[in-house]
C-alpha positions as CSV (number, residue, x, y, z in Angstrom):
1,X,-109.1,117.8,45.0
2,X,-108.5,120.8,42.7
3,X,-105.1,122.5,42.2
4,X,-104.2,120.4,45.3
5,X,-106.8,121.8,47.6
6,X,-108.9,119.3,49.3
7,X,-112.5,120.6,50.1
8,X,-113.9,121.2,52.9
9,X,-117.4,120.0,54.2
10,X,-120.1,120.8,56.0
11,X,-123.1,119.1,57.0
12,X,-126.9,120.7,57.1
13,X,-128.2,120.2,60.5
14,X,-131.5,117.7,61.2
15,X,-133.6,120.8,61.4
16,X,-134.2,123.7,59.0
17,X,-136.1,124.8,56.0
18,X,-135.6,127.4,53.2
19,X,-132.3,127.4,51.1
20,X,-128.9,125.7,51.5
21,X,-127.3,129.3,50.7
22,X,-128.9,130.9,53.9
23,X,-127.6,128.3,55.8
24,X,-124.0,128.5,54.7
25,X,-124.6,132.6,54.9
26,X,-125.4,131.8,58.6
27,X,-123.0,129.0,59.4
28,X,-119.6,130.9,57.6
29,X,-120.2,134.4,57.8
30,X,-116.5,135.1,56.8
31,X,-117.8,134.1,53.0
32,X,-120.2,137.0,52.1
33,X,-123.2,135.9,50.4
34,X,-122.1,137.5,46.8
35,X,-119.3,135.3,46.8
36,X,-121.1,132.6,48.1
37,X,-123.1,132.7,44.8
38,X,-120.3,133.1,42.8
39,X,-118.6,129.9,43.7
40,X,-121.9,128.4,43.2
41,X,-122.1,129.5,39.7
42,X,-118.7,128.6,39.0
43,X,-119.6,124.6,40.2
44,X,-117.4,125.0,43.5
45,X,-119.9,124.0,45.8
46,X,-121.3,120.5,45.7
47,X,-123.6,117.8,47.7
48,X,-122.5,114.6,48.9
49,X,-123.6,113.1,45.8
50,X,-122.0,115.4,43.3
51,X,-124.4,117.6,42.4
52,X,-123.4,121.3,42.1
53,X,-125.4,123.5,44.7
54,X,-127.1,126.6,43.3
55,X,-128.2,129.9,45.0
56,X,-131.7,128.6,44.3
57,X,-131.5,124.9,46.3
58,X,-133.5,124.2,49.0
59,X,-132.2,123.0,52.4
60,X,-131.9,118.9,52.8
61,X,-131.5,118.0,56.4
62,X,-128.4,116.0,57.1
63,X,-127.3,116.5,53.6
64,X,-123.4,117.0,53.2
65,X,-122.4,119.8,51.3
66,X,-118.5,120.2,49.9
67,X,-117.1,123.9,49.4
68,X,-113.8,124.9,48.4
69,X,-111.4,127.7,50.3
70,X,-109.9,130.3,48.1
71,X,-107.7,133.5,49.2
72,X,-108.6,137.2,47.7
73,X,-104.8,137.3,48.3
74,X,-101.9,134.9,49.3
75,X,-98.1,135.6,50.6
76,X,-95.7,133.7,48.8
77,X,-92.9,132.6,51.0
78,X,-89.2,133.3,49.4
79,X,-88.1,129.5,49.5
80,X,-89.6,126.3,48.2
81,X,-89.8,122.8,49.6
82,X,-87.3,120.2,48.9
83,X,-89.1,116.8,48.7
84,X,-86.0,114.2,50.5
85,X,-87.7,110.3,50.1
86,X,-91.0,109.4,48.9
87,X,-92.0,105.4,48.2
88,X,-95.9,104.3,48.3
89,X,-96.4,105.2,51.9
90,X,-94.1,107.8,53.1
91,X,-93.2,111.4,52.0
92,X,-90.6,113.3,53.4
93,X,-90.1,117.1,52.7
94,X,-87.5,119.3,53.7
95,X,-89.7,122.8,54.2
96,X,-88.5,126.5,54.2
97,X,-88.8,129.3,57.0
98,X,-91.6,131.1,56.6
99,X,-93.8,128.0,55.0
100,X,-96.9,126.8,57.3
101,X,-97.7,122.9,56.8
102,X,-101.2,122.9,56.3
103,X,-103.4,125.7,55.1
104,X,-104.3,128.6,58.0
105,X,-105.0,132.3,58.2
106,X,-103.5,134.0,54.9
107,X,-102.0,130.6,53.4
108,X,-103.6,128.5,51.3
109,X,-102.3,127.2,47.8
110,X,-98.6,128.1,49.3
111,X,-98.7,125.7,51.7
112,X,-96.6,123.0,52.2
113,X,-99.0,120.4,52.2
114,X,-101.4,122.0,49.3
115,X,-98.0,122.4,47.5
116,X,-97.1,119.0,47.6
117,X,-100.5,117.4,47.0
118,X,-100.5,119.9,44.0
119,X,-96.8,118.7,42.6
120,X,-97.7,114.9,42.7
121,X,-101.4,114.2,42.5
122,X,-101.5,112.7,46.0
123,X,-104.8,113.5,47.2
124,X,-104.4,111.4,50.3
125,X,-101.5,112.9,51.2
126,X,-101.6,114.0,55.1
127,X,-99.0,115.7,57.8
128,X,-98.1,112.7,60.2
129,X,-96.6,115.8,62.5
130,X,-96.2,119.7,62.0
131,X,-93.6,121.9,63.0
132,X,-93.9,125.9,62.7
133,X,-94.5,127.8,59.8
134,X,-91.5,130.1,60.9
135,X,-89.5,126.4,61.3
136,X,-87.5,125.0,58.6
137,X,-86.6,121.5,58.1
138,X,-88.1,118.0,58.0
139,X,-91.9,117.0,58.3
140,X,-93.3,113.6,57.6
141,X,-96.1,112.8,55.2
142,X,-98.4,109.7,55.1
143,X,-99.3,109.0,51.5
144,X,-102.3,106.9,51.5
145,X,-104.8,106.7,54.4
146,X,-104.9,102.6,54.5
147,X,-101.5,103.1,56.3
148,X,-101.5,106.4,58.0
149,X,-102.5,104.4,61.3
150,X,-99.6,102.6,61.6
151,X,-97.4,105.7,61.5
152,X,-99.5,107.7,63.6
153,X,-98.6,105.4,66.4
154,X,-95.0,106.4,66.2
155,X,-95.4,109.4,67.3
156,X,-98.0,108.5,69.4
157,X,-96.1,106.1,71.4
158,X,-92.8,108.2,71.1
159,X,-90.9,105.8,69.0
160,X,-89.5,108.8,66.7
161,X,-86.3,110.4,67.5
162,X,-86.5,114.4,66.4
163,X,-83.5,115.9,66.8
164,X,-83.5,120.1,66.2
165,X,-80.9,122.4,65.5
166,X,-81.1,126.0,66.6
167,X,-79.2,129.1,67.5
168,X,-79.6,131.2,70.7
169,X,-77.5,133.4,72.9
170,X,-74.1,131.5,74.8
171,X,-74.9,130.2,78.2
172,X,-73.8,132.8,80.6
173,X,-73.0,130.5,83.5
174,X,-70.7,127.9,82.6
175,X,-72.3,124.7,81.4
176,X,-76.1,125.3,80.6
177,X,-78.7,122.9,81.6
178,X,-79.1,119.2,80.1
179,X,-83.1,119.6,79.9
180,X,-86.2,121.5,80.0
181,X,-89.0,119.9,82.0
182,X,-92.3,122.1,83.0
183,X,-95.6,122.4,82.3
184,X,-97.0,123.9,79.1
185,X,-100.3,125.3,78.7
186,X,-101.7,127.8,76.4
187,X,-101.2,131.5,77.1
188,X,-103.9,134.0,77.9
189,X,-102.7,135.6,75.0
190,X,-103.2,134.3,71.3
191,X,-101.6,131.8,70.0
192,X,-98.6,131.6,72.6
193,X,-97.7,128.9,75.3
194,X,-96.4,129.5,78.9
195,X,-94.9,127.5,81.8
196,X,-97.2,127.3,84.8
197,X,-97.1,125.3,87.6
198,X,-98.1,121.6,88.1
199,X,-96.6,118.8,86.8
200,X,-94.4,118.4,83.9
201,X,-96.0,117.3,80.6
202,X,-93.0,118.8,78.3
203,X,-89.3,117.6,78.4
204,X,-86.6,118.7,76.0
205,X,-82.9,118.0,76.3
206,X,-80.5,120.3,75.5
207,X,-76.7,120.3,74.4
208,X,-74.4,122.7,73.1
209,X,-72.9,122.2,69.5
210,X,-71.1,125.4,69.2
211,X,-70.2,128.3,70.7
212,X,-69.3,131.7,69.2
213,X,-68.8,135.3,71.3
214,X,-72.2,136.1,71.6
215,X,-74.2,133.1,69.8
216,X,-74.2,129.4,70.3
217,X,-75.6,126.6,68.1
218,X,-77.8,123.7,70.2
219,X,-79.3,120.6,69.5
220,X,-82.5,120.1,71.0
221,X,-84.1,116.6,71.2
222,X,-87.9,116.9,72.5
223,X,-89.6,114.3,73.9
224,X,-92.6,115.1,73.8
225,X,-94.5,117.3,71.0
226,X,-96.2,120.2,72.9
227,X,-97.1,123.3,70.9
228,X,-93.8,125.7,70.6
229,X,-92.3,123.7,73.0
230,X,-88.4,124.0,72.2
231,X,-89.1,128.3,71.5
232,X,-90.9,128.2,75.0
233,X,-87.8,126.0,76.6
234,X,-84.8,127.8,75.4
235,X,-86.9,131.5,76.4
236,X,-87.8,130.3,79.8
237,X,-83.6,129.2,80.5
238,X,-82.9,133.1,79.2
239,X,-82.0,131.7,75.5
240,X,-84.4,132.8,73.0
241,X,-83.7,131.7,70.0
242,X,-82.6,133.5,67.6
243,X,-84.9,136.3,65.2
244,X,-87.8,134.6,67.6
245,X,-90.6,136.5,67.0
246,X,-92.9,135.7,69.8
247,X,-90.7,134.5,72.2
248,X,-90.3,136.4,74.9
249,X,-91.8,139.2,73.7
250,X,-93.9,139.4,70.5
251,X,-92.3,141.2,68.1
252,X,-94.0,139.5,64.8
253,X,-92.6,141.1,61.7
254,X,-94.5,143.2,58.8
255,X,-96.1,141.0,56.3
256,X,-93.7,140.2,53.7
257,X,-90.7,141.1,55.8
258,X,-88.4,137.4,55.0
259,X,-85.0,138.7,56.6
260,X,-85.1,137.6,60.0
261,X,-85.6,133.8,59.6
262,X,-86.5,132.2,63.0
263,X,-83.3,130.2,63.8
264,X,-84.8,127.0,64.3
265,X,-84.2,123.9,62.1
266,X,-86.1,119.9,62.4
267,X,-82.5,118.1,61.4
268,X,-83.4,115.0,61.3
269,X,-85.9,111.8,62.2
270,X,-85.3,108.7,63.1
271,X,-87.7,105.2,63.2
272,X,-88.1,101.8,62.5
273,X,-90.2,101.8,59.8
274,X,-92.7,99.6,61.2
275,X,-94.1,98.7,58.1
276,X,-90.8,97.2,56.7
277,X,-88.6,96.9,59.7
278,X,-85.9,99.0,57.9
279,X,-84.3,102.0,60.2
280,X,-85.2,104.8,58.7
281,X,-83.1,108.3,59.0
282,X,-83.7,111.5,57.4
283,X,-81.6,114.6,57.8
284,X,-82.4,118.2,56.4
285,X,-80.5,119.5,53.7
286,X,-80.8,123.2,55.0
287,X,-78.7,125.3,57.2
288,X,-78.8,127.7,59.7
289,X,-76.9,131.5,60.0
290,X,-73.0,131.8,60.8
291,X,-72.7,132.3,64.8
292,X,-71.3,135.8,63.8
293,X,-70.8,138.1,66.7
294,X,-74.3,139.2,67.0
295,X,-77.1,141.4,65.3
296,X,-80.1,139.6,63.2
């Protein structure tokens, strides 16, 4: 681990011949070759047994090679983490809009995870679930990998209770529905998720906290964990939730543009910690907008 990034490996197939750089030139064309060499000469790519791997090494089949990612470039999200209960097993951080958990796309060292492995030298440290970069609020954290197993199977087996808070238009019709059951699947366009038919495999219920003129604060308690389930939900019942970016429409933001927070919040988890048999409860020290009467 350096500067809390983890690196990332890749192995040299059975079958080749000439040098380990033409193979990685091949294999990650998104790294040009110049700057391939240049994390060479700067030690940042390594074999399986330590040794640093030069422009000039020859390709070993089946040998593990270690390379880590850096950014050109990196947004740095307005907010910072707040870490809420950490012990020898468990880490518990309370993230910011705008923050992804683990590195992706234009995120790397500003990551909540890379963060946090940074801050306290846990290079085992590992997302036990994620929620949303544009999601604030609570996401769990196995410490050491001798354990993670065991908590794994919580959310596995369902045995956590996730409870959400979020803010979306009033329910036009009297009382709004009690639950969201349908079918999720990915969308034909990227990185969205649509209802189709078939049966259910999502189920989220619903009640109403609040209610302003033309807002109204919910708490949503899914059941299961499908991809933007709860933003896919509350658009399908006509409530989008509020500064919702791709839901129903896309309408993603300009780079750097941190003033329409999505209005979604993880408030809280709930387990028996089934390492101790202690209840455990966490609940998010952040906050979402005033109802207001409208507008972002």
């Amino acid at each position: 681990m350096r500067d809390g990034v983890s690196p990332s490996c890749v192995v040299l197939p059975s079958k080749g011949h000439g040098l380990a750089l033409d193979f990685l030139c091949d294999r990650i064309p998104k790294v040009s070759r110049a700057d391939w060499e240049r994390r060479m000469a700067a030690g940042e790519v390594v074999d399986e047994h330590g040794q640093t791997v030069l422009p000039v090494s020859l390709f070993v089949p089946g040998l593990r090679l270690f390379y880590y990612r850096s950014l050109a470039s990196e947004p740095r999200p307005p907010d910072a983490e707040v870490v809420v209960y950490r012990d020898a097993h468990l880490l518990v951080a309370d993230k910011p809009h705008f923050m992804p958990v683990t590195p992706s796309g234009r995120y790397l060292h500003h990551s909540l995870l890379v963060r946090l492995k940074r801050a306290y030298g846990l290079s085992e440290l590992s997302p036990l679930h994620r929620i949303d970069r544009d999601t604030a609020g609570l996401v769990l954290f196995s410490v050491q990998q001798a354990t993670r197993g065991t908590y794994q199977a919580l959310f596995r087996e369902r045995c956590i209770d996730k409870e959400y808070e979020a803010i979306a238009p009033i329910w036009p019709h009297g009382t709004p529905p009690r639950e969201r059951a349908s079918r999720l699947e990915e969308s034909p366009q990227f990185f969205r998720m649509h209802e189709v038919s078939g049966p259910a495999n999502s189920l989220t219920h619903i009640d109403v906290l609040e209610t302003g003129t033309d807002w109204a604060r919910y708490r949503l308690r899914p059941v299961t964990g499908r991809r933007h389930q709860l933003r896919v939900h509350m658009a399908a019942l006509g409530l989008p939730l509020r500064n919702d970016a791709f839901y129903p429409e896309v309408n993603d933001p300009p780079e750097g543009d941190w003033s329409r927070p999505l209005q979604l919040l993880a408030r809280s988890l709930a387990f028996t910690d089934p390492l101790t048999g202690d209840a455990r409860f966490f609940a998010s020290q952040r906050s979402l907008l005033p109802l207001g009467d409208g507008g972002a």
